[in-house]
C-alpha positions as a Python dict, from the first residue, in 0.01 Angstrom:
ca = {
    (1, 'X'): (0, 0, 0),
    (2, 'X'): (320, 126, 166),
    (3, 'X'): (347, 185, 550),
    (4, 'X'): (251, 489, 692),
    (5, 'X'): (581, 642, 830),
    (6, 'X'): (646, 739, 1169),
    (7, 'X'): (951, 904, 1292),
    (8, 'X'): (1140, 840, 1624),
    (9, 'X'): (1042, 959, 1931),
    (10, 'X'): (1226, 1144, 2139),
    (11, 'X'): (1168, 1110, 2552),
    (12, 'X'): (1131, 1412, 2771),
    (13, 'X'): (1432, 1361, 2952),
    (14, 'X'): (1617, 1324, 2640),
    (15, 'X'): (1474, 1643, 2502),
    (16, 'X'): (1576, 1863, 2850),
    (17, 'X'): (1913, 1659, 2820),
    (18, 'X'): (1937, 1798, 2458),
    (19, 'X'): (1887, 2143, 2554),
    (20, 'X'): (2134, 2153, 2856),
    (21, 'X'): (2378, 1994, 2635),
    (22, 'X'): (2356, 2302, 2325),
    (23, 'X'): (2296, 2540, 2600),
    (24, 'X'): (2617, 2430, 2783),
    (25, 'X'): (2829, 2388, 2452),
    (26, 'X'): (2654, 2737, 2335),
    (27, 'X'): (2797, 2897, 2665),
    (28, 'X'): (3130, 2735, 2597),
    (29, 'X'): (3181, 2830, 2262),
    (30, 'X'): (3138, 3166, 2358),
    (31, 'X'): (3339, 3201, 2692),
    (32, 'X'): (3646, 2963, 2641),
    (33, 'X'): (3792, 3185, 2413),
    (34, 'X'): (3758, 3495, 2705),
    (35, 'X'): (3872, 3248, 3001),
    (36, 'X'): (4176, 3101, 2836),
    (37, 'X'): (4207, 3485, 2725),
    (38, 'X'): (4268, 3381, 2349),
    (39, 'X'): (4010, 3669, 2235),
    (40, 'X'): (4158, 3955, 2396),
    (41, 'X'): (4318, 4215, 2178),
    (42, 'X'): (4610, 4329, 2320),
    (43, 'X'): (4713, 4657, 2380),
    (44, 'X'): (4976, 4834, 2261),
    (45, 'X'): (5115, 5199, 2437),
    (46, 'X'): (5113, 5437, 2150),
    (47, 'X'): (5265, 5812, 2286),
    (48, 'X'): (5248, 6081, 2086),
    (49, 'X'): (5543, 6337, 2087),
    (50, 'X'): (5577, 6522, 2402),
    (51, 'X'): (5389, 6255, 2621),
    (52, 'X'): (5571, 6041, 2906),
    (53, 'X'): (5409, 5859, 3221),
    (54, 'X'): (5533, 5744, 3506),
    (55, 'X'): (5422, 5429, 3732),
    (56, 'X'): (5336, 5441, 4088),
    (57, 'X'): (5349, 5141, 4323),
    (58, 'X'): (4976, 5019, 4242),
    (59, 'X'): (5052, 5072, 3862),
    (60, 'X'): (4861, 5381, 3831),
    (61, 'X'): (5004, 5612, 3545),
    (62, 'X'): (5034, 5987, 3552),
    (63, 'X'): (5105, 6134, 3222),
    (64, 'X'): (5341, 6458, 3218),
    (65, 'X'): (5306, 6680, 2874),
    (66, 'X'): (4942, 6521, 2814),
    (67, 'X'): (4747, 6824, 2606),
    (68, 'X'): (4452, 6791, 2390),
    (69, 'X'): (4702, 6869, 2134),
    (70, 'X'): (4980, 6640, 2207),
    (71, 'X'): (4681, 6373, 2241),
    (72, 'X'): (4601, 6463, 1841),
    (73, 'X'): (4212, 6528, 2026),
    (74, 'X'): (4001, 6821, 1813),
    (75, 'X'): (3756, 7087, 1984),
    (76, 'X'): (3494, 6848, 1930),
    (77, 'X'): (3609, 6546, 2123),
    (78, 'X'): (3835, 6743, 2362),
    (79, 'X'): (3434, 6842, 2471),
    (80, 'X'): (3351, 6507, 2457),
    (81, 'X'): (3628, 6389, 2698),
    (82, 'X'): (3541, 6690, 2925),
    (83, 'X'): (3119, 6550, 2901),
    (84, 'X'): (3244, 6208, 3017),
    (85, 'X'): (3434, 6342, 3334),
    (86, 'X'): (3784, 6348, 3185),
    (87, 'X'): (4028, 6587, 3151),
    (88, 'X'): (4348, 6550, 2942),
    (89, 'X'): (4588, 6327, 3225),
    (90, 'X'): (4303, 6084, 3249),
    (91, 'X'): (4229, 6078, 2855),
    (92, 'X'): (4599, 5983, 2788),
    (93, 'X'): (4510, 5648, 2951),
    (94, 'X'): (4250, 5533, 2695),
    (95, 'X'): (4409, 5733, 2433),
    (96, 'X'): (4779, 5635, 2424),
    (97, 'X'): (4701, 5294, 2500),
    (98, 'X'): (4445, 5167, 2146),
    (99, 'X'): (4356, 4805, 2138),
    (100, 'X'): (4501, 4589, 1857),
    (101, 'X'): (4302, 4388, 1679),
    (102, 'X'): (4575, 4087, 1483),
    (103, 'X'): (4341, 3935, 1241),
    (104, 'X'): (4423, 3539, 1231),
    (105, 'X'): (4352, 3475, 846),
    (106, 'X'): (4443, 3065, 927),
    (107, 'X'): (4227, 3048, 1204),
    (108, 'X'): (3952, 3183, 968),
    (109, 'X'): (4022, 2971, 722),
    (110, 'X'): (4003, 2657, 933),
    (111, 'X'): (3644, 2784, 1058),
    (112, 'X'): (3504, 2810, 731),
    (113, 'X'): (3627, 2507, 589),
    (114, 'X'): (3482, 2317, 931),
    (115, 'X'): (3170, 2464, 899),
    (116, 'X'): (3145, 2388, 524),
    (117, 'X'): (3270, 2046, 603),
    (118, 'X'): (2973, 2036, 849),
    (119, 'X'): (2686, 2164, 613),
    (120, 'X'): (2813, 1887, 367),
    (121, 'X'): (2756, 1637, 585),
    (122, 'X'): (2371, 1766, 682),
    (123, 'X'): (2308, 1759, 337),
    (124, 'X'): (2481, 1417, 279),
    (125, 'X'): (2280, 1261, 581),
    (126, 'X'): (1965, 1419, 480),
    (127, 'X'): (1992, 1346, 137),
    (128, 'X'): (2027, 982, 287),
    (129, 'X'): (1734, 989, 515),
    (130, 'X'): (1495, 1164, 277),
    (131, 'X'): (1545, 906, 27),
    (132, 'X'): (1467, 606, 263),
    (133, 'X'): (1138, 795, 372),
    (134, 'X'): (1079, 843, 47),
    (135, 'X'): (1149, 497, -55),
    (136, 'X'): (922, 369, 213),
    (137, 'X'): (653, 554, 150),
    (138, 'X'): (626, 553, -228),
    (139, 'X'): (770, 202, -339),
}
């Protein structure tokens, strides 16, 4: 009759080491792209006809010729704007400056072909391990 099998054990410490470890490289993976500010779509100043600003010494902007029309805003979110608090100078800000989102088609291509490369070699390694636990337990 073939041994009975019996995985590895893991120690406690090992296990709170393991999830410090994913939780650190979890945090990481999400933050390093914000702190080295490599995921931060830039912004680009868009002014309509009609619209200047000017820059005071702190970098504030005040817009001159900033209407709901000049800002392309209809009845319905000029009343939105005015429900938030803002009237058409203070609009122009968020309105003549939209984000730009580049999309980086070879960065997504190296990400999927990484992860693919990764979930081959899972299967490759398990394919591996379930045959010697199966080989140990049947032959």
């Amino acid at each position: 009759m073939a041994q009975r099998y019996s995985p590895p054990q893991q120690s406690k410490g090992g296990q709170i080491f393991d999830v410090f470890l994913l939780l650190l490289l979890t945090f990481l993976a999400l933050f390093l792209p914000l702190w080295l500010k490599i995921a931060v779509p830039s912004r680009v100043d868009a002014l309509p006809e009609g619209v200047t600003y000017t820059t005071d010494d702190n970098g504030n902007r005040t817009y001159t010729g900033a209407t709901w029309d000049n800002l392309k805003q209809n009845p319905v979110m000029q009343q939105q704007w005015g429900k938030l608090g803002y009237d058409p100078n203070g609009a122009a800000l968020m309105v003549t400056q939209p984000f730009q989102y580049d999309i980086d088609y070879l960065g997504i291509i190296v990400t999927i072909v990484v992860i693919g490369g990764y979930y081959a070699f899972v299967l490759t390694a398990s394919k591996k391990e379930y045959r010697e636990v199966i080989r140990e337990k049947f032959d």
